[in-house]
N, C-alpha and C positions, 0 to 999 in steps of 0.2 A: 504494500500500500504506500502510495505518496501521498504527499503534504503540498497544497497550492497555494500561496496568499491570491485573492481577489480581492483587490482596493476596487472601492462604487463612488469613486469621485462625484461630487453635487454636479447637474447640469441644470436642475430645476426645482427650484424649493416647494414653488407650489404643488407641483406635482409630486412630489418626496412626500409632502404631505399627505396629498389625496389616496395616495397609494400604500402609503407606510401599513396600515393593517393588513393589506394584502401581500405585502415582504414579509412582516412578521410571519404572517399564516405558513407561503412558504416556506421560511427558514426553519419554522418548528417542524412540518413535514419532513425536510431534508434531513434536521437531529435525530428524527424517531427513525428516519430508513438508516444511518451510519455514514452519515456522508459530510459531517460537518466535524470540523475538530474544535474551533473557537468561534466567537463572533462578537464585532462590538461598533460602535459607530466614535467617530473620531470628536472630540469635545469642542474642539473650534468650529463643527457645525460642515466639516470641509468632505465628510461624507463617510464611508467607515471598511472594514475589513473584515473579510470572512476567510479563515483556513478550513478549506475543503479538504478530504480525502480524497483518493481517488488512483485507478490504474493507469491515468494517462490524462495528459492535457483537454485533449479532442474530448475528452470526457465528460473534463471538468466544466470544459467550456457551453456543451452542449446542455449542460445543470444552469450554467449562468446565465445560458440566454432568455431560459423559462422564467429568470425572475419577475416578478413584475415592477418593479425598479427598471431593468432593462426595458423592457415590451410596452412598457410607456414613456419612454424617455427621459425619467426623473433622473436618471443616471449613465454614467458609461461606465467601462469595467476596464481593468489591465488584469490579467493575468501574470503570476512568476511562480514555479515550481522551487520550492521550500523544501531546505535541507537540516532540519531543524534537528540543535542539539542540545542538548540539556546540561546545565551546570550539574559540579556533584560538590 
């Protein structure tokens, strides 16, 4: 299993808004299937970041487009495959 950061940079506030319960709805779906590993939105309001699981980009990205952040334009996405290691 991989680790993806997907930053959802703001493009549209008003529409972040109108849509925000139907992100949230998604994201809990995707927690309950195993496909999320964190999630949080950025405090400066600048938009927020979710680390996906997943076996491959093409994958991950084909989850991100379903969001509805995406599918309405409240947002755009970058993708970067995360090599994440833990302090001991």
């Amino acid at each position: 299993m991989k680790y993806f950061a997907v930053l959802l940079p703001m493009l549209d506030e008003e529409k972040s808004k109108k849509w925000r319960p139907d992100h949230l709805d998604f994201l809990r779906q995707k927690s309950e299937e195993g496909k999320i590993f964190a999630k949080g939105r950025f405090a400066d309001g600048a938009g927020g970041l979710i680390i996906y699981k997943g076996k491959d980009l093409a994958g991950v990205e084909e989850t991100v487009k379903k969001d509805p952040y995406i599918i309405h334009g409240a947002r755009t996405f970058e993708i970067h495959e995360w090599e994440m290691t833990l302090e001991e």
